[in-house]
TORKOL-4160 file (C-alpha; in steps of 0.2 Angstrom, whole numbers, padded with zeros to 4 digits, m for minus):
321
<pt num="1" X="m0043" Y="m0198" Z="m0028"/>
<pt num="2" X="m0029" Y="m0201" Z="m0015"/>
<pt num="3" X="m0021" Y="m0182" Z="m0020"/>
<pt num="4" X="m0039" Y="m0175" Z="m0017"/>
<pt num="5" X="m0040" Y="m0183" Z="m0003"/>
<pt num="6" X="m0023" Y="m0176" Z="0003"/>
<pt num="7" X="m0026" Y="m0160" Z="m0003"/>
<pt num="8" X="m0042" Y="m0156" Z="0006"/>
<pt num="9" X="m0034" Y="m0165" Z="0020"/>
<pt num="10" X="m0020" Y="m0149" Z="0019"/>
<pt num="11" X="m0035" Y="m0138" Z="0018"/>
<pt num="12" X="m0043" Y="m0142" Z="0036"/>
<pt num="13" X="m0027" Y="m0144" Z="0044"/>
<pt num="14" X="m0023" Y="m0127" Z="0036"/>
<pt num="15" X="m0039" Y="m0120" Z="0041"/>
<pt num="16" X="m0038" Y="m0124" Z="0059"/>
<pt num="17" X="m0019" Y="m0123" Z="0062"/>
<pt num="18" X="m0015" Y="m0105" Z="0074"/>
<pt num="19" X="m0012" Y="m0093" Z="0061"/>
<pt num="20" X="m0006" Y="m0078" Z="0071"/>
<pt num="21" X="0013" Y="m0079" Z="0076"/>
<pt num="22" X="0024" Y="m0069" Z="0087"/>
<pt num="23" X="0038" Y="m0057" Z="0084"/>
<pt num="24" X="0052" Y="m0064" Z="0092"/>
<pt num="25" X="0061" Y="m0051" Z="0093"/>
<pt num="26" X="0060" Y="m0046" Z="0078"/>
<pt num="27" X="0052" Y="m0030" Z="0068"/>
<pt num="28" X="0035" Y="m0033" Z="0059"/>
<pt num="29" X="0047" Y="m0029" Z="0044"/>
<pt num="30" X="0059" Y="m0042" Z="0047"/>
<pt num="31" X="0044" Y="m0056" Z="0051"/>
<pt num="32" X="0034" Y="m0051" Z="0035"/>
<pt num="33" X="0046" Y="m0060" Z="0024"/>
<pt num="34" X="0047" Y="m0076" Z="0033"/>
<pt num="35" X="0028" Y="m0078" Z="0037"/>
<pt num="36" X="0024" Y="m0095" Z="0027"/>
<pt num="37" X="0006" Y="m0098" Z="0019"/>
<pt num="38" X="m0008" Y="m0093" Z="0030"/>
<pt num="39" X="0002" Y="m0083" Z="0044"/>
<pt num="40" X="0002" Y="m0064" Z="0048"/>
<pt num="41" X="0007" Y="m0055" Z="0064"/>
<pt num="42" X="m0001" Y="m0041" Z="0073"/>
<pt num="43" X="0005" Y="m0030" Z="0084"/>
<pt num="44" X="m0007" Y="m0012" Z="0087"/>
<pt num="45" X="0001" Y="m0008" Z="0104"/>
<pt num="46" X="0017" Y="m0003" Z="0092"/>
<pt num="47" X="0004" Y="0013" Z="0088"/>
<pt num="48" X="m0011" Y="0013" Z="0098"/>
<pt num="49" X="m0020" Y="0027" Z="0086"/>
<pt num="50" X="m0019" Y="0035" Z="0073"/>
<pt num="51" X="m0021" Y="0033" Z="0052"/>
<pt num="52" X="m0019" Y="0018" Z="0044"/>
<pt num="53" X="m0012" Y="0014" Z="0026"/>
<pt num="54" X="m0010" Y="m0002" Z="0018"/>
<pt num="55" X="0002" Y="m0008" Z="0005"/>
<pt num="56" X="m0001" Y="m0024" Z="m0004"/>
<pt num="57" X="0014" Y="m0030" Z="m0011"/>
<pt num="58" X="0008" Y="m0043" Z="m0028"/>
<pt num="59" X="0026" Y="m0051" Z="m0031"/>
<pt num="60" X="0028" Y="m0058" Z="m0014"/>
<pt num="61" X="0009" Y="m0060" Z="m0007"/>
<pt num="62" X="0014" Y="m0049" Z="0006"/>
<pt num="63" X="0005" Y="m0035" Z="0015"/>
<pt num="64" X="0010" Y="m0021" Z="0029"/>
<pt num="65" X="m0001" Y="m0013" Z="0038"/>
<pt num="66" X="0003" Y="0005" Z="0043"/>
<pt num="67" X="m0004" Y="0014" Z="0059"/>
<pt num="68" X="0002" Y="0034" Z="0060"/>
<pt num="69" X="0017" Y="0028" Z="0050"/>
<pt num="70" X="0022" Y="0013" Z="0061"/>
<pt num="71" X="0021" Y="m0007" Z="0054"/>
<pt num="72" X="0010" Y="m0014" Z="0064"/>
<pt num="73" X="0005" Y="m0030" Z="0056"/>
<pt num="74" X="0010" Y="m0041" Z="0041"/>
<pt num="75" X="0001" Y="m0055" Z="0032"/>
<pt num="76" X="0002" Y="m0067" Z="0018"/>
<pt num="77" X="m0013" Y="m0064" Z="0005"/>
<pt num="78" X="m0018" Y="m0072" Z="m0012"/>
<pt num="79" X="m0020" Y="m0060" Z="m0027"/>
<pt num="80" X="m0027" Y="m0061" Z="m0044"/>
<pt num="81" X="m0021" Y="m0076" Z="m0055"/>
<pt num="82" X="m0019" Y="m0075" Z="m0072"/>
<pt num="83" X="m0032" Y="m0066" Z="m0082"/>
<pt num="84" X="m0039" Y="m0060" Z="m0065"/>
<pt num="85" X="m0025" Y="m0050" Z="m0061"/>
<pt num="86" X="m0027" Y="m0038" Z="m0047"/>
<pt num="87" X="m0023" Y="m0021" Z="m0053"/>
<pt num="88" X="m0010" Y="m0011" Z="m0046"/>
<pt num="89" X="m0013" Y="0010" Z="m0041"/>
<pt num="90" X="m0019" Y="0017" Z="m0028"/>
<pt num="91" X="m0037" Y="0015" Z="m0019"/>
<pt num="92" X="m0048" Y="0019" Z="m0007"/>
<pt num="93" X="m0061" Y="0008" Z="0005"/>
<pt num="94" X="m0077" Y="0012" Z="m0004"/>
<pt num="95" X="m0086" Y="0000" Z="0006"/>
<pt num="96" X="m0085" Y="m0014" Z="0022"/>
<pt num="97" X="m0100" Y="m0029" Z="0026"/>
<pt num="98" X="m0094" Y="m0039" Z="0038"/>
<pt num="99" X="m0103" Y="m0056" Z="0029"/>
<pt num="100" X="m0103" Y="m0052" Z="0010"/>
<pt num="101" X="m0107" Y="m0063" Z="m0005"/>
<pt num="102" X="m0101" Y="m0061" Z="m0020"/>
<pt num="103" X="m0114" Y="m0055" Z="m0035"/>
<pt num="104" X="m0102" Y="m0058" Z="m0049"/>
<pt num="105" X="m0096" Y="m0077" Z="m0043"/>
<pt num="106" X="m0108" Y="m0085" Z="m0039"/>
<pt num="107" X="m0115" Y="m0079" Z="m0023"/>
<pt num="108" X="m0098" Y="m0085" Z="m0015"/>
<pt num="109" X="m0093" Y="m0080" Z="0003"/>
<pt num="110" X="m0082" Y="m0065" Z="0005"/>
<pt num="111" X="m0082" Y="m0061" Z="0023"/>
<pt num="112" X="m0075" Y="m0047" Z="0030"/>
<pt num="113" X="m0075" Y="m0039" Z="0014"/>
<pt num="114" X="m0069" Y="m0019" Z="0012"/>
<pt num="115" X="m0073" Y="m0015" Z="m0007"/>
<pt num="116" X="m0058" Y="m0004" Z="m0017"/>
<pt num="117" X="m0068" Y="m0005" Z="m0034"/>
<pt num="118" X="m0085" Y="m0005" Z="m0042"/>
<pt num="119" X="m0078" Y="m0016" Z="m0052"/>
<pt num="120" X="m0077" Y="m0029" Z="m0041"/>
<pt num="121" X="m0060" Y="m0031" Z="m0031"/>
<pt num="122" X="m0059" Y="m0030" Z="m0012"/>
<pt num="123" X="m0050" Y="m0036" Z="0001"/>
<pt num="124" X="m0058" Y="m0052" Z="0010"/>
<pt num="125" X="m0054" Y="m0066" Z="0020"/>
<pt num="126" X="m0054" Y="m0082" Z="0010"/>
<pt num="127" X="m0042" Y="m0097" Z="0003"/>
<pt num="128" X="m0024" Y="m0094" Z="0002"/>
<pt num="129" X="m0015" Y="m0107" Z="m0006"/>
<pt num="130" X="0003" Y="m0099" Z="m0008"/>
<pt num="131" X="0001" Y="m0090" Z="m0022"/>
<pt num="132" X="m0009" Y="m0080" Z="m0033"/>
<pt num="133" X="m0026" Y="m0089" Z="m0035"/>
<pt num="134" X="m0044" Y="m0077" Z="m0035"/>
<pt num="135" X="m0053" Y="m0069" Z="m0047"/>
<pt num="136" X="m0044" Y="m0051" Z="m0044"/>
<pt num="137" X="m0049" Y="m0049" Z="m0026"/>
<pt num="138" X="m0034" Y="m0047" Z="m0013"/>
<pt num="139" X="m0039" Y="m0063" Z="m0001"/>
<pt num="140" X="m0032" Y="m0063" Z="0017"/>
<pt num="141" X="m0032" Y="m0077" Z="0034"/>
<pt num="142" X="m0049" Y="m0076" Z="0040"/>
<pt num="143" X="m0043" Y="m0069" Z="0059"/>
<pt num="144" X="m0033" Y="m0056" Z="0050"/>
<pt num="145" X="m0046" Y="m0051" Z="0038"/>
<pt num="146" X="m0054" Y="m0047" Z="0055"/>
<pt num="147" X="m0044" Y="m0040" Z="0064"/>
<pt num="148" X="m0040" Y="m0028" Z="0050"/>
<pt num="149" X="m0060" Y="m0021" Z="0047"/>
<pt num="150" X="m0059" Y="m0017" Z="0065"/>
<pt num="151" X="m0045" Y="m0004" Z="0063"/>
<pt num="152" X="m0049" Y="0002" Z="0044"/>
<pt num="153" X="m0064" Y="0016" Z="0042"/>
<pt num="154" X="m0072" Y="0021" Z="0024"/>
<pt num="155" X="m0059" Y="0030" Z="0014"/>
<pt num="156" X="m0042" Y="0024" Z="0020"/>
<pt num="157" X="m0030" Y="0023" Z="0008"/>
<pt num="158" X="m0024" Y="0005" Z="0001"/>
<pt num="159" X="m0009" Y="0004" Z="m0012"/>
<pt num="160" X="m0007" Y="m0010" Z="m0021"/>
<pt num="161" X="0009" Y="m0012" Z="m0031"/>
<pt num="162" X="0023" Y="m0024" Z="m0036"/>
<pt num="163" X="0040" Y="m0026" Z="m0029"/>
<pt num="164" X="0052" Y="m0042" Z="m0031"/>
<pt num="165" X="0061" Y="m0042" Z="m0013"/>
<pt num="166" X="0055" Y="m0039" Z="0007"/>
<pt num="167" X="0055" Y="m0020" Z="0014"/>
<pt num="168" X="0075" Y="m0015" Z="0023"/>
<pt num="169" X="0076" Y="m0002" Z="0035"/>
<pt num="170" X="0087" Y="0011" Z="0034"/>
<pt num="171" X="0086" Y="0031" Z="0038"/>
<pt num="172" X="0085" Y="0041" Z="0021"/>
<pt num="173" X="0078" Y="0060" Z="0018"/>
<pt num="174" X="0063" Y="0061" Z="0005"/>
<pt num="175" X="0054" Y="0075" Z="m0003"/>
<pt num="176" X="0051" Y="0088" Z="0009"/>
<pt num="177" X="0069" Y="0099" Z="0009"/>
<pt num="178" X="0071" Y="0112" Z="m0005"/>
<pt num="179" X="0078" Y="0105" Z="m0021"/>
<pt num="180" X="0088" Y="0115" Z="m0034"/>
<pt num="181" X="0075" Y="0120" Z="m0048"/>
<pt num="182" X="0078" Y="0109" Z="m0067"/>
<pt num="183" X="0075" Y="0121" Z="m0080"/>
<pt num="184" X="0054" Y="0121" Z="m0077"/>
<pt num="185" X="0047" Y="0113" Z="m0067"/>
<pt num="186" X="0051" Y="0124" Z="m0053"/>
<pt num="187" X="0037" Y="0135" Z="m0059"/>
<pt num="188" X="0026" Y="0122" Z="m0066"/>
<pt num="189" X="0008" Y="0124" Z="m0065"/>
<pt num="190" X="m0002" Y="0111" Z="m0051"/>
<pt num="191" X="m0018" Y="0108" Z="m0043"/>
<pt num="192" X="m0022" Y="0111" Z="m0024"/>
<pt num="193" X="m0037" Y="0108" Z="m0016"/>
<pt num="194" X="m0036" Y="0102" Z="0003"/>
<pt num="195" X="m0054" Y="0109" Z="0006"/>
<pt num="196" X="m0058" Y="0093" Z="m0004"/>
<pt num="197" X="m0056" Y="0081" Z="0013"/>
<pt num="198" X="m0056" Y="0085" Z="0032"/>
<pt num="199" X="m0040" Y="0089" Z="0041"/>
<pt num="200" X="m0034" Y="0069" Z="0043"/>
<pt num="201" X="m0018" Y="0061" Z="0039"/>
<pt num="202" X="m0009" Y="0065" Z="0021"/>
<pt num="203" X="0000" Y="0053" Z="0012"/>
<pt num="204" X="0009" Y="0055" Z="m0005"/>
<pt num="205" X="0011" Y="0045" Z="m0020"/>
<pt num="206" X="0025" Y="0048" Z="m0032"/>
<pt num="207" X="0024" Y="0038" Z="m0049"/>
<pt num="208" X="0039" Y="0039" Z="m0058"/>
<pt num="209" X="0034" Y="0033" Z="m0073"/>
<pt num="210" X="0022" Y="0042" Z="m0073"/>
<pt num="211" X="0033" Y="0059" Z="m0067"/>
<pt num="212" X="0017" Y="0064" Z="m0054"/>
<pt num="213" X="0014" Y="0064" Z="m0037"/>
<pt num="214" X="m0005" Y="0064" Z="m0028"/>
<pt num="215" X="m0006" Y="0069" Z="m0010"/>
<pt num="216" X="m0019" Y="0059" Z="m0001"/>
<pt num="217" X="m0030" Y="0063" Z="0012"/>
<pt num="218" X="m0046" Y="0056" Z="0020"/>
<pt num="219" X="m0046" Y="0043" Z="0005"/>
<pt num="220" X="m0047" Y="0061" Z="m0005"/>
<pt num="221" X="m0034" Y="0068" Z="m0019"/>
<pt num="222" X="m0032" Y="0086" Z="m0012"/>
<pt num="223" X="m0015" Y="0089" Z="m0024"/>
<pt num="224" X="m0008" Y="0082" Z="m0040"/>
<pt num="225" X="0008" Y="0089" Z="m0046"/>
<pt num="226" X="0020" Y="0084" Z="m0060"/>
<pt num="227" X="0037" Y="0081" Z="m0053"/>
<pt num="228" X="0056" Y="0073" Z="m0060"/>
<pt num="229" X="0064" Y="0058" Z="m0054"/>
<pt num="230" X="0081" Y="0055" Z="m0055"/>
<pt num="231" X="0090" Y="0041" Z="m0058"/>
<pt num="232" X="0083" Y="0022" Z="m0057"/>
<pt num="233" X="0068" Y="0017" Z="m0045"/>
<pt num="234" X="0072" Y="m0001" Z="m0040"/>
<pt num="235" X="0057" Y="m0006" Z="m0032"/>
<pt num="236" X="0045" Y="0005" Z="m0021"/>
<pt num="237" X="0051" Y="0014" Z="m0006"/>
<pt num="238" X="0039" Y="0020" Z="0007"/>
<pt num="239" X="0046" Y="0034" Z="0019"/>
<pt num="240" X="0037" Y="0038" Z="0036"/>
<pt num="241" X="0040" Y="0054" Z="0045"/>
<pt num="242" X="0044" Y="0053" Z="0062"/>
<pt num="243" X="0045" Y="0066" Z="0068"/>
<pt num="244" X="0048" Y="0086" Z="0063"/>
<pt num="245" X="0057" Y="0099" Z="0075"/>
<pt num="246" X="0068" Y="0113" Z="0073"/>
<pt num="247" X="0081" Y="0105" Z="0065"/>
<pt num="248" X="0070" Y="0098" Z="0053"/>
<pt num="249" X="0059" Y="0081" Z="0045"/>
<pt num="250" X="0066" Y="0062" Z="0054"/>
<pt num="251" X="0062" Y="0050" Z="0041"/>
<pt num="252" X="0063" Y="0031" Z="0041"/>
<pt num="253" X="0064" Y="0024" Z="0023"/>
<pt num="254" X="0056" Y="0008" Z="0021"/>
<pt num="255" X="0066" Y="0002" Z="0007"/>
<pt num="256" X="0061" Y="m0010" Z="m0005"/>
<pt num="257" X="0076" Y="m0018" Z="m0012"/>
<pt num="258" X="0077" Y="m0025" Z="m0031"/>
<pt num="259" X="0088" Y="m0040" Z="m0032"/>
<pt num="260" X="0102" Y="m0034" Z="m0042"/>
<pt num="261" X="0117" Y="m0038" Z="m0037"/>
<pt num="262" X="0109" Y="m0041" Z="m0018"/>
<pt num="263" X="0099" Y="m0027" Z="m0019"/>
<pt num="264" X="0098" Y="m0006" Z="m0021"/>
<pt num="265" X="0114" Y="0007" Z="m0018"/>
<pt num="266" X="0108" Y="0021" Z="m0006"/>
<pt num="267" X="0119" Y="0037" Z="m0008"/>
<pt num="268" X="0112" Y="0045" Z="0009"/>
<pt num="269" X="0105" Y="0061" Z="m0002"/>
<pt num="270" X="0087" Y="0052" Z="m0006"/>
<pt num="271" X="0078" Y="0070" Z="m0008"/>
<pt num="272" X="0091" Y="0079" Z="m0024"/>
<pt num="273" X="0083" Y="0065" Z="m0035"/>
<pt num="274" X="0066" Y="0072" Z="m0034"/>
<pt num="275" X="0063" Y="0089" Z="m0043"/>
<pt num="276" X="0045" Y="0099" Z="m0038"/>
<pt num="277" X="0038" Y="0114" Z="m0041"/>
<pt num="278" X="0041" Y="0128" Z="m0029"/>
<pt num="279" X="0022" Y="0130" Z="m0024"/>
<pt num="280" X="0019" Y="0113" Z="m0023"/>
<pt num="281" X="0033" Y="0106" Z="m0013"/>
<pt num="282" X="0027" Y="0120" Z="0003"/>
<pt num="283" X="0008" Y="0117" Z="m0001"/>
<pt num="284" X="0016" Y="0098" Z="0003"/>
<pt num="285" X="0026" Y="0103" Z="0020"/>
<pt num="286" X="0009" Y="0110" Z="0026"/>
<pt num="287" X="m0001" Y="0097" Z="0029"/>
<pt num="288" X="0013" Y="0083" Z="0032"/>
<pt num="289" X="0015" Y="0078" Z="0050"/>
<pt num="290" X="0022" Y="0063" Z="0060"/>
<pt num="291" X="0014" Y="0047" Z="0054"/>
<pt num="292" X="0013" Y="0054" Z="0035"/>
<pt num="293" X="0018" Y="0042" Z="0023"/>
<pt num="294" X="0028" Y="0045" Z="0007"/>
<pt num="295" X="0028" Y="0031" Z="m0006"/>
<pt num="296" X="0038" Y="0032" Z="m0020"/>
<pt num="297" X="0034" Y="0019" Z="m0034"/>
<pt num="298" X="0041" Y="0014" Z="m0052"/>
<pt num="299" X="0026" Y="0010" Z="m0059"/>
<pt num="300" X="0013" Y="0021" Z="m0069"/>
<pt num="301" X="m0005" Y="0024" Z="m0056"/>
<pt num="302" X="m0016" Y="0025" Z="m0072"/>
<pt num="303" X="m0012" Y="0006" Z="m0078"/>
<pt num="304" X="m0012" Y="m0009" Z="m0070"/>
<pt num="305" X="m0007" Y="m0027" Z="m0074"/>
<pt num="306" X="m0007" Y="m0029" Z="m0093"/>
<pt num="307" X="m0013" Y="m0013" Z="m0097"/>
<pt num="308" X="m0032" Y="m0015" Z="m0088"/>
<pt num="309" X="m0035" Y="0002" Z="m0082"/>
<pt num="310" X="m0035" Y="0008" Z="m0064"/>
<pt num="311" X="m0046" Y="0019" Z="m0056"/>
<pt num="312" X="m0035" Y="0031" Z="m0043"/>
<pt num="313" X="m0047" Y="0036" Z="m0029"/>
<pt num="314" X="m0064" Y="0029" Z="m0037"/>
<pt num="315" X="m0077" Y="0039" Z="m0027"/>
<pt num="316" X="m0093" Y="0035" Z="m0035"/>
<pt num="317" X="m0103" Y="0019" Z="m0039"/>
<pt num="318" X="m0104" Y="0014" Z="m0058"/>
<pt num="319" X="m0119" Y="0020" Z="m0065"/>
<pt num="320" X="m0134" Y="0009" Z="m0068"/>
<pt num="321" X="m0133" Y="0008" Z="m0086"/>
């Protein structure tokens, strides 16, 4: 009795203690991985306007939020546990209710809820205990649950992926440059459609296991292309263009660093590992622009944890039968 007590004790204190904590000097990058349980930090004025992308990070309960490719916040979060586990791929805010109640568990409270899947997971605030603990949904602190449906509109793209170590800063050049051609794929056939979605913010997805990219935009696929990677992907990297003048793309590579040997071995020529078809790669360079976000991730798009299948950009509601 005394441990419940104790616990539920833990649970008010938690509940009530200030969550949001300053910078301190620091980059949102460099206070994500020392945020303990419950805390985030938010910073907006870093990028007043612009699009916004999350990436949900399931091995350290981490999330960054994105505003025309500049972190403007962090948070801790509680994922899936086991046999629950919240799938990894990409996704896209199907739906937002400010008070929400769950239909599936037992009419429980999911405020500020923004839906990813018909299937049930979403993002919402709720209980974080340090680890992963819901029933698949992505569950946040309640004032940064808030503060995040106030910036987020239907249709912004979230990617939820798995990593083992905290983001690292470095300068590196992605996948825009022109690559020498490997024996096909140069003049490999590709889909194009960017009269799919309005003329927002892109944002591109690189699988390599699955050897595909997607270009996103307004929560749409507008181009799916098969592409080759080489060498190993240690972890996802996320790649944010500056800015583009006459002497070319400024990217920053947001690096996330595997934990071998203290971490991943940049060679300063990131873009000669990443072959593209001709067409596709200047299909690409036209609708990139400052604030577009490249992320580059090991992990197949069309599976998630354990094999459970993933919807990439789920549009439409199941069907009532």
């Amino acid at each position: 009795m005394r441990e419940i007590l104790a616990v539920c004790l833990l649970i008010l204190i938690g509940a009530s203690a200030p969550q949001r904590i300053d910078l301190s000097g620091r980059t949102v990058i460099e206070a994500a991985s020392t945020l303990k349980t419950g805390e985030f930090v938010w910073v907006p004025e870093l990028a007043p306007t612009g699009p916004t992308l999350l990436i949900v990070n399931i091995d350290t309960q981490r999330a960054i939020l994105f505003r025309n490719g500049v972190p403007i916040a962090a948070s801790t979060l509680s994922t899936g546990r086991s046999g629950y586990d919240t799938p990894t791929g990409v996704f896209t805010i199907l739906q937002k209710h400010v008070q929400h109640y769950s239909r599936k568990y037992d009419n429980a409270p999911m405020p500020y809820m923004q839906r990813l899947t018909w299937r049930g997971v979403a993002l919402h605030a709720g209980q974080l205990p340090g680890y992963p603990a819901s029933h698949g949904c992505i569950r946040l602190p309640k004032e940064f649950a808030r503060l995040l449906y106030g910036v987020t509109k239907l249709g912004m793209t979230v990617v939820v992926t798995r990593f083992p170590a905290a983001l690292k800063e470095t300068d590196e050049l992605p996948l825009s440059r022109q690559l020498s051609p490997v024996g096909d794929i140069a003049k490999a056939p590709f889909q194009w459609h960017p009269e799919h979605a309005g003329a927002g913010m892109a944002s591109v997805i690189v699988s390599v296991a699955d050897q595909r990219a997607l270009v996103l935009r307004d929560g749409k696929v507008i181009g799916s292309s098969p592409i080759r990677v080489g060498g190993p992907q240690e972890g996802t990297s996320a790649y944010v263009l500056h800015r583009w003048d006459k002497d070319g793309p400024d990217w920053l590579k947001l690096q996330l660093e595997g934990q071998v040997q203290g971490g991943v071995e940049g060679d300063g020529d990131e873009a000669s590992r990443f072959q593209v078809p001709d067409g596709f790669r200047q299909a690409v360079i036209s609708v990139l622009r400052p604030g577009s976000i490249v992320v580059v991730t090991p992990e197949p798009l069309r599976f998630g944890n354990a094999g459970a299948p993933v919807t990439v950009i789920e549009d439409e509601p199941p069907s009532p039968n």
